[in-house]
Residue, then its C-alpha position, 0 to 999 in steps of 0.5 A: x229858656x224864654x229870652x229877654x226882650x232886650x236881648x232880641x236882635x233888630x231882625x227878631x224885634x222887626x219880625x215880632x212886630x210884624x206879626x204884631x207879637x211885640x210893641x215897640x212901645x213896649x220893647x222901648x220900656x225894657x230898654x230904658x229898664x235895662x239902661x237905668x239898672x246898667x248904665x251907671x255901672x258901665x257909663x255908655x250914654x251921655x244922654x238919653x232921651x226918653x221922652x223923644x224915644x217914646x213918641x217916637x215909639x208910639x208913632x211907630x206903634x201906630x204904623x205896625x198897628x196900621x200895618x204901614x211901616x215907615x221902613x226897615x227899622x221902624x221900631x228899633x232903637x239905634x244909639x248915636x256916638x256923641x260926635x255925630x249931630x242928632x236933631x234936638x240931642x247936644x253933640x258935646x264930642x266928649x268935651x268940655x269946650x264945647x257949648x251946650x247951648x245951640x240950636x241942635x236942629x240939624x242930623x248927621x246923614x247916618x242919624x238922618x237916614x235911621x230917622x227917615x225909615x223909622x228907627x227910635x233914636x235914642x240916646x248919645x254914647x260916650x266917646x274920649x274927647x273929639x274921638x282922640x284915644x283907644x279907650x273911652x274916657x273924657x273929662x266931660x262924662x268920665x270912664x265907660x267901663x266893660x261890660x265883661x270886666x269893670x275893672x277894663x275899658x271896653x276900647x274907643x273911641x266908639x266904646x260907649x257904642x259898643x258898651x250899650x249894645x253888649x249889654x242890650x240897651x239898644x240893638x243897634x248903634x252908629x260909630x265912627x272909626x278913624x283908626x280903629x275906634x269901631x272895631x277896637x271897642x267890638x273886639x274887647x265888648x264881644x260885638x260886631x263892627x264894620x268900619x266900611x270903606x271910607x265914604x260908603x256911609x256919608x258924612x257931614x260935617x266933614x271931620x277934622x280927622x278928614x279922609x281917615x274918618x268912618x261912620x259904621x254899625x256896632x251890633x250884636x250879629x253881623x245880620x243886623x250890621x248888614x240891615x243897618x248898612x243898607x240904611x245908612x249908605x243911603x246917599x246924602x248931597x252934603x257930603x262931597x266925598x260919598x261914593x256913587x251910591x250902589x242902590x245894594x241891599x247888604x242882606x241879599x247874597x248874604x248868605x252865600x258862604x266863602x267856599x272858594x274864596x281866597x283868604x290871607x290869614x296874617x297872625x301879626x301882619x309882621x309888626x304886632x306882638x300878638x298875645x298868645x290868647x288872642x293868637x290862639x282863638x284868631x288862628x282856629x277861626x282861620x281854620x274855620x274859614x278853610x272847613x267852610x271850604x275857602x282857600x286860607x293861606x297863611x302870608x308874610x304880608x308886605x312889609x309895613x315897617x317903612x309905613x309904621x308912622x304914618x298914621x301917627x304923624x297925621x294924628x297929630x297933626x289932627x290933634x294940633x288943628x282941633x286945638x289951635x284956635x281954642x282959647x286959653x280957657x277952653x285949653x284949661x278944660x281939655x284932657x290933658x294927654x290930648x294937649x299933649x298931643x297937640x303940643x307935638x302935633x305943633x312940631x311937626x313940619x310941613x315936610x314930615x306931613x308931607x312925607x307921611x301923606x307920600x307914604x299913604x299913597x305908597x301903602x294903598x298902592x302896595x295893598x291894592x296890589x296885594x288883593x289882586x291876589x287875595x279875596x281877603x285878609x284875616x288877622x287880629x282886631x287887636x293884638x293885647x286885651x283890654x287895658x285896666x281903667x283909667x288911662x292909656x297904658x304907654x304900650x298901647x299909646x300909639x297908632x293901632x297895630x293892626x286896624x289903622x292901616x285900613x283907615x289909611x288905605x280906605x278898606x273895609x274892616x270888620x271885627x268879629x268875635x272869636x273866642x275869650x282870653x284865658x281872663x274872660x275878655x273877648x277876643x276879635x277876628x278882623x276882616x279886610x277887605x278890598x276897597x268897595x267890598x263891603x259886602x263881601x267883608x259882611x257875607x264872609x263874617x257871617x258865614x263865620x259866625x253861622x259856623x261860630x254859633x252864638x257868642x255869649x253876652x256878658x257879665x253885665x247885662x242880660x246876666x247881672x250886675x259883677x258888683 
């Protein structure tokens, strides 16, 4: 069966350009098609520029047309997460306080990077307000919903990123992750996210969520995550915490496989409660990898319970500095639970933070440690499916079980499908691994998704609407 355009990969839509079998132009029709019939049912943009998108989209038929492409995502739609400045797009960060009303004049370095080497940008995907919570709901844009599943949020805080890559309004899409909030939202919506270690992707302006903070893609494969790297790790002045820049392709040596690699696989990292769905499909897939011929070995993992409140303490102490220096007015707009928030985030001494950031030493130090012995680390993404909407359910009103350890050692993190829940939700497999090993992470989520095969699109998209 013939596919839809809009459900072609970034590799696929490049090679139909070259061979001058497809148009971005006209690629670009069906994808503003497809947000028109979708996006109001699953609200994953704030905005959509369809005129900037379409000049864009003609100028870079021009050049496939000339046979001088711009780069390696010349005519390819990326999306871009509302807290990452786009030239000529307002960056509201899902929040009502912020004015509408500047120049807009300027790129985040991922946006930038697209930008340089062709890409169509898009449109703004929704996010919580200042990327605060795990699901992606705001007073400023409302509730984004999943795509598998109306009634269930897709995750956040990179939820809107997620939602218009899983339903094809767009292949590709730039997130941030700070605790989880790239791969969370890939593991409940059936798409890929890497969360790379901290600063592979540059940043500016730096964020209020400092050294725990990420920009990452969000993809349908994991080929296309890799071409996105590649670009967005390019380097950029501004950002004073980027690493050396590697000069890597993330494709090459891709497809090396994990035969003799040495896998951990945790079923719980001893702290989660892992719903037994999940804990099925995550344990299978760790039996792929060792038919792949790696090492798998089932570990007790250092014991992360004296760490358990280190994320949270930084959070909201976070929180507290987004709102100081609001006005009264501006308080009387936000999300109340993120007040809340910044209520405790008030409380918290100068010896608690300092506590919590002596703990995070103590924690990247013990992980360090552990990959001496171990070339990854396989697990949940998340330890329970994704909640019904809107809200917070209190169980999950806390630091991320299973993903914001990665964040605060600085590792790469990836999410990958892995199977359904017995509710038809996507179930995600996490892949960690030590700090620079971006690559490594990548090359090992491919071999399993070769070995997985195609993962199905959802309900919402390329096969209806569910209402």
């Amino acid at each position: 069966m013939k596919r839809a355009l809009c459900d072609l990969t970034a590799m696929e839509l490049l090679r139909a350009y070259r061979r001058k079998a497809l148009s971005p132009v006209e690629l670009l029709k069906a994808v503003f098609t497809r947000i028109e019939t979708f996006n109001p049912e699953v609200n994953a943009f704030r905005v959509v520029d369809e005129q900037g998108a379409l000049k864009q989209a003609l100028e870079s038929e021009a050049r496939w047309m000339r046979g001088e492409p711009r780069g390696p995502l010349d005519g390819v739609p990326v999306s871009i997460k509302d807290l990452l400045l786009t030239k000529g797009m307002s960056t509201l960060f899902g929040s009502r306080t912020v004015d509408p009303d500047q120049p807009w004049d300027e790129d985040a370095p991922s946006v930038a990077r697209c930008r340089e080497r062709g890409a169509i940008i898009l449109g703004k995907t929704n996010t919580p307000e200042f990327g605060y919570k795990i699901v992606t709901e705001s007073p400023l844009t409302g509730v984004t919903r999943n795509p598998w599943d109306l009634t269930r949020s897709p995750g956040g805080s990179s939820g809107g990123a997620a939602v218009a890559v899983a339903t094809g309004m767009g292949p590709l899409a730039i997130g941030t992750d700070a605790g989880g909030s790239i791969r969370i939202p890939a593991c409940w919506t059936g798409t890929f996210g890497l969360k790379p270690t901290f600063r592979r992707v540059p940043a500016y302006p730096n964020t209020a969520f400092g050294t725990l903070s990420n920009v990452g893609p969000i993809t349908r494969t994991v080929e296309d995550a890799a071409l996105l790297m590649t670009v967005i790790a390019q380097p950029d002045p501004r950002d004073w915490h980027a690493l050396p820049h590697a000069g890597r392709d993330y494709l090459i040596g891709f497809n090396e496989g994990v035969r003799g690699l040495r896998i951990a696989y945790s079923p719980d990292l001893g702290i989660a409660e892992v719903e037994a769905d999940i804990a099925t499909c995550v344990a299978k897939a760790a039996q792929v990898f060792a038919e792949m011929g790696a090492h798998v070995e089932e570990v007790r993992p250092p014991n992360l319970e004296p760490f358990r409140h280190i994320h949270s303490v930084q959070w909201v102490v976070v929180v507290a500095s987004l709102v100081r220096n609001m006005s009264a007015e501006q308080r009387a707009l936000l999300d109340p639970p993120l007040l809340e928030l910044a209520k405790v985030g008030e409380t918290i001494t100068t010896q608690k933070y300092f506590d919590a950031l002596a703990g995070r030493e103590a924690l990247g130090q013990m992980m360090h440690l552990f990959f001496s012995d171990y070339d990854l680390l396989i697990t949940p993404t998340f330890h329970a499916s994704a909640p019904p909407v809107p809200g917070v359910p209190k169980e999950l009103d806390e630091a991320p079980r299973l993903t914001s350890w990665w964040n605060q050692t600085m590792q790469p993190a990836a999410s990958i499908p892995c199977g359904v829940t017995s509710a038809g939700i996507p179930v995600g497999l996490q892949v960690i691994g030590p700090r620079y090993a971006d690559a490594l992470v990548l090359r090992a989520c491919r071999a399993y998704e070769s070995a997985r095969g195609d993962f199905p699109l959802p309900p919402v998209g390329a096969q209806g609407s569910l209402r």
